[in-house]
C-alpha positions in Angstrom: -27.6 -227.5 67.5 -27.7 -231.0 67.8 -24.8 -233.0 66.0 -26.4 -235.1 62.7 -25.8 -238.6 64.0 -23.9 -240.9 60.5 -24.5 -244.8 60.3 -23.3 -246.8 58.2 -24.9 -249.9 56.2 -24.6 -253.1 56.2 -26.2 -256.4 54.2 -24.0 -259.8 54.4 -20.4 -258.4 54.1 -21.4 -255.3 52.0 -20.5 -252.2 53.8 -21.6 -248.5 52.7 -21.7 -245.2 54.3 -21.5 -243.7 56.4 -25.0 -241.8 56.1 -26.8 -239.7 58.2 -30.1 -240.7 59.8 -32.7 -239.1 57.8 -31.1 -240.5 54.8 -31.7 -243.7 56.1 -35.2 -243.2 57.3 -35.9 -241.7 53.3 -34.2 -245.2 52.2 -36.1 -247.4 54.1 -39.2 -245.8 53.1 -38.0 -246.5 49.4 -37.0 -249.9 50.2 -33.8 -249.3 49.5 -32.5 -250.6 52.9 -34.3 -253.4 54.2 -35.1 -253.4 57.7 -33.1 -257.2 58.3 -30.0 -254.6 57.4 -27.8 -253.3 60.0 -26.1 -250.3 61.3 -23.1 -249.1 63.2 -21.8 -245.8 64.0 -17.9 -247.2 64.3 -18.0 -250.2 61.9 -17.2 -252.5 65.4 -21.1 -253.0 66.9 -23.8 -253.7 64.5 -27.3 -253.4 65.0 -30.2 -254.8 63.2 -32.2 -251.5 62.3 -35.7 -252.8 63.8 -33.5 -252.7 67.4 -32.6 -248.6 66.1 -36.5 -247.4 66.0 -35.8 -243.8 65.7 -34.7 -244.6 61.9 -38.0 -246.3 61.0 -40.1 -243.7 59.6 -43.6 -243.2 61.5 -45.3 -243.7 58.5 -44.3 -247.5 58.0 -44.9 -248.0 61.8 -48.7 -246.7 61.3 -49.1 -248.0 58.0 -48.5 -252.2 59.6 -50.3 -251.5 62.7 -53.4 -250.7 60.7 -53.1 -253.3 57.7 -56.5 -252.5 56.6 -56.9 -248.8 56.9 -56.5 -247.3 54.2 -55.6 -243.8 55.3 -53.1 -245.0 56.6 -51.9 -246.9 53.4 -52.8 -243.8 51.6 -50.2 -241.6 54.0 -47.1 -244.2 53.6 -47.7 -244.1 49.9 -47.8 -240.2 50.3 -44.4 -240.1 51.9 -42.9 -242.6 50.0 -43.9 -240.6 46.1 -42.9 -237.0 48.0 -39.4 -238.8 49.1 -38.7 -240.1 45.7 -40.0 -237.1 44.4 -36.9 -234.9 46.5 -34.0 -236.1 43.8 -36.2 -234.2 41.0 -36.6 -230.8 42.9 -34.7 -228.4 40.9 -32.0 -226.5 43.0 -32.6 -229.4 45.3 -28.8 -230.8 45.3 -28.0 -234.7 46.3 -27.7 -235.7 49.7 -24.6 -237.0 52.0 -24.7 -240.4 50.5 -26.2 -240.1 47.5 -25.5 -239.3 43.8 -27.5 -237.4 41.5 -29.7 -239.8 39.7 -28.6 -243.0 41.7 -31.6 -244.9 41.9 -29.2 -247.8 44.0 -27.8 -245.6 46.5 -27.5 -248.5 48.9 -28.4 -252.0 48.2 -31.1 -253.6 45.9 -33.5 -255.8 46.7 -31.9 -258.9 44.5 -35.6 -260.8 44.1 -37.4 -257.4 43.4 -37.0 -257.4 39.6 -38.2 -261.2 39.7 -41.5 -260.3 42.0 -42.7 -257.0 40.0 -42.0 -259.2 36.6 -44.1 -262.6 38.1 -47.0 -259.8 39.3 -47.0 -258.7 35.7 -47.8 -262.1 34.2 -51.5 -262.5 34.6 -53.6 -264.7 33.1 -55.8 -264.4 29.8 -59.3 -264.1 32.2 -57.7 -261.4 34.7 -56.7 -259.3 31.4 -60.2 -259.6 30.0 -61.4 -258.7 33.7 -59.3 -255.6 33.4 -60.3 -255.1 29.9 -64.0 -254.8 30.8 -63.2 -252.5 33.9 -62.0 -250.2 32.0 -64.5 -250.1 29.0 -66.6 -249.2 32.4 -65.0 -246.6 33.5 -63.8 -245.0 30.5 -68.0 -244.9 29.2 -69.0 -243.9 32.8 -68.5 -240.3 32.4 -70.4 -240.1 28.9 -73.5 -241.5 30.7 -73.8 -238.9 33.7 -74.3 -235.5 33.8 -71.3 -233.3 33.3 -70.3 -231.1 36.1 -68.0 -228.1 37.0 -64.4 -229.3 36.7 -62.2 -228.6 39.5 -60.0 -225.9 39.1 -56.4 -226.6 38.3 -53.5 -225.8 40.9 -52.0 -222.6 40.9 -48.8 -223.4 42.2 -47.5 -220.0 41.4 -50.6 -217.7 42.5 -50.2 -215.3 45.0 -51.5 -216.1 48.6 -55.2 -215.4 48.7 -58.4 -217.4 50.5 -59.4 -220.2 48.6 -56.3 -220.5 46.4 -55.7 -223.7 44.8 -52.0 -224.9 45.7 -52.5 -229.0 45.9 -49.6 -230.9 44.8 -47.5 -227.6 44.5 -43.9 -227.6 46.1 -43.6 -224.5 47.7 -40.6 -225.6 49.9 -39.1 -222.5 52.0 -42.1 -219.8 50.6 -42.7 -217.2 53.2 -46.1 -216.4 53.9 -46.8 -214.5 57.3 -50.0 -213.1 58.3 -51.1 -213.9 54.8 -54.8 -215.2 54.1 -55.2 -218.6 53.0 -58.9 -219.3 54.6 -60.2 -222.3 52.9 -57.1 -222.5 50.3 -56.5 -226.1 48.8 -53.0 -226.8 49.9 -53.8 -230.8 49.6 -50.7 -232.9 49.5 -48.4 -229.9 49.0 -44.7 -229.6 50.1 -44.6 -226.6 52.4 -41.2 -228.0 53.9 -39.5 -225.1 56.0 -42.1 -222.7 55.1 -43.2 -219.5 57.3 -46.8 -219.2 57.4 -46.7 -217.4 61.0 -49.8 -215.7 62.1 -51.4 -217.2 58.7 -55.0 -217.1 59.1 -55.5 -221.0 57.3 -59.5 -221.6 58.6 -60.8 -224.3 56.6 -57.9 -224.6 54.7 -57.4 -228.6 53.3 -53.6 -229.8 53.8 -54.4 -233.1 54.0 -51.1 -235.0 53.3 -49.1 -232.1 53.2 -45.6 -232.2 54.5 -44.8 -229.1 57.0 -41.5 -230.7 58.0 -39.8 -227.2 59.9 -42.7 -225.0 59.0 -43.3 -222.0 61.3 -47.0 -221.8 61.7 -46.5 -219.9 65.2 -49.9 -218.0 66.2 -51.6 -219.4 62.9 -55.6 -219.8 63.0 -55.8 -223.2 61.3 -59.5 -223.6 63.0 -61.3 -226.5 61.1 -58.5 -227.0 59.4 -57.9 -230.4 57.3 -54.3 -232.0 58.4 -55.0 -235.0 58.2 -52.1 -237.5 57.7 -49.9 -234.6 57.5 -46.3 -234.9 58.3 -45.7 -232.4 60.9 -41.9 -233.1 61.9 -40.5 -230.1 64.1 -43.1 -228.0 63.2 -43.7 -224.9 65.2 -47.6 -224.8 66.2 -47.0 -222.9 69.3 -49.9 -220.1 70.2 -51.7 -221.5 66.9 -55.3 -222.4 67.2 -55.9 -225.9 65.7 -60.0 -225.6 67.7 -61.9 -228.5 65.5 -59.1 -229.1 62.8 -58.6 -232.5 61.6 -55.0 -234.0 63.1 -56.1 -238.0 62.5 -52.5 -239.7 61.1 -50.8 -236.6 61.8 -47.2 -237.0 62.9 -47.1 -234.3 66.1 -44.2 -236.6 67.9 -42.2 -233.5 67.3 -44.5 -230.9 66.9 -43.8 -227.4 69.2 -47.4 -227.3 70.9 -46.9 -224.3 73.5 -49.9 -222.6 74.2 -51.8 -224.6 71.2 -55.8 -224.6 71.5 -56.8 -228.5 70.3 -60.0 -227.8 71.5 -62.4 -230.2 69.6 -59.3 -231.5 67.4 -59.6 -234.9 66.0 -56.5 -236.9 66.8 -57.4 -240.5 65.7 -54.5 -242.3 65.0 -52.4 -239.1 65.5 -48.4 -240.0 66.1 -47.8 -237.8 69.8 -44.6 -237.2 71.4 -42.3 -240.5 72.0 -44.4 -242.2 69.0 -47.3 -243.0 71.1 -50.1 -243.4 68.6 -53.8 -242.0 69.3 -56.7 -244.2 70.2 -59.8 -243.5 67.4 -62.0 -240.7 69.2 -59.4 -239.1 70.7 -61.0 -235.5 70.7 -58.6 -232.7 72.2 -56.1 -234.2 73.2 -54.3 -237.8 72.8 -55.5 -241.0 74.1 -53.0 -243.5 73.8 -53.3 -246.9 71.9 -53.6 -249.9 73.8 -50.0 -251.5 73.1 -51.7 -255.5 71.5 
């Protein structure tokens, strides 16, 4: 097993640490380190952290290459509620690094308080602009026709096709050779889960987080994963034919024997972070580096 590699943490002549690497990666996406920081294994030789790219989360890298797509936007600010969602986990206990309800584990921001404050003084025509947009949307759905409401999740329903289990954490459930075709598993937290030789055929797990999962010989064909998170996943033998893999994060994905046949991998993050070209149909075209 590989050995967890600790840094520590440095702003000005502030040290902390050390911390290990996914730590790090979790605190940057919370902007709790700031990427003009540096690091340093032995407290001698200091790096600024946009020359360490492996602790930059894929997400952030995605999300500023594509400004103004807003799947992308929509995946970093999936990532970044399901990391600050971790401290609340019950059973889930605190990190190397970091203390049960510390929301300044590291550093903080010292002009954030002044920005979010300055963004929340608007003047008396934007408030009336607000005003009136939500008059509109709050008489909107009096004036059309009602409809069936979707069904709530079910976050503690057994495994059956169709099952609602969006937004549910079901972190380490095992689930193998179980039916889930056409489930709802939409922005659910199925880290370290076993869903080997699941049959998931149109299942939605869009902005689900697989992180370790063991999806060996699962039939996820026409699957929805897009902007899943996907870190050391274990697809091998699993049949992915016409799922949806756009803003996936497969740089560490097992894919042995994986039929991609017809998969969508537009803007897909591949092995050694090369990012998918849009179009890229079955297997990964690479971006053209700007």
């Amino acid at each position: 097993m590989k050995e967890t590699q600790n840094w520590y943490v440095r702003r000005g002549k502030e040290v902390k640490g050390p911390y290990p690497a996914g730590l790090i990666s979790r605190y940057i996406l919370l902007d709790r380190i700031s990427e003009r920081d540096e690091v340093s294994h032995d407290r001698q030789e200091w790096l600024r952290i946009t020359a360490v790219p492996e602790l930059v989360p894929d997400v952030i890298r995605i999300a500023r290459a594509n400004p103004g797509d807003e799947e992308a936007q929509q995946h970093l600010a999936a990532a970044r509620r399901w990391a600050d969602e971790r401290r609340d986990v019950k059973g889930t206990p605190p990190q190397d690094g970091e203390r049960r309800g510390d929301g300044t584990a590291v550093f903080v921001h010292p002009t954030r308080e002044g920005t979010e404050t300055s963004r929340a003084l608007i003047s008396r025509r934007d408030y009336m602009v607000v005003v009136l947009i939500l008059v509109v949307l709050v008489a909107i759905p009096f004036l059309l026709p009602s409809g069936p409401k979707p069904s709530e999740p079910q976050c503690e329903a057994p495994p059956a096709p169709g099952v609602n289990w969006s937004n549910c954490r079901l972190e380490g459930r095992q689930y193998p050779n179980a039916d889930l075709a056409g489930a709802n598993l939409r922005n659910a937290n199925l880290t370290g889960g076993i869903l080997r030789a699941a049959n998931l055929a149109g299942a939605d797990l869009s902005y689900s987080n697989l992180t370790l999962a063991n999806l060996r010989g699962a039939n996820l064909r026409q699957a929805n994963l897009k902007g899943a998170t996907l870190r050391n996943t274990d697809l091998s033998n699993a049949n992915l034919e016409g799922a949806d893999l756009s803003y996936a994060d497969l740089s560490t994905v097992e894919l042995e024997a994986t039929v991609l046949t017809g998969a969508k991998l537009d803007h897909a993050v591949w092995g050694g972070g090369v990012v998918c070209m849009p179009g890229s149909v079955g297997e990964c075209v690479p971006a053209k580096v700007q």
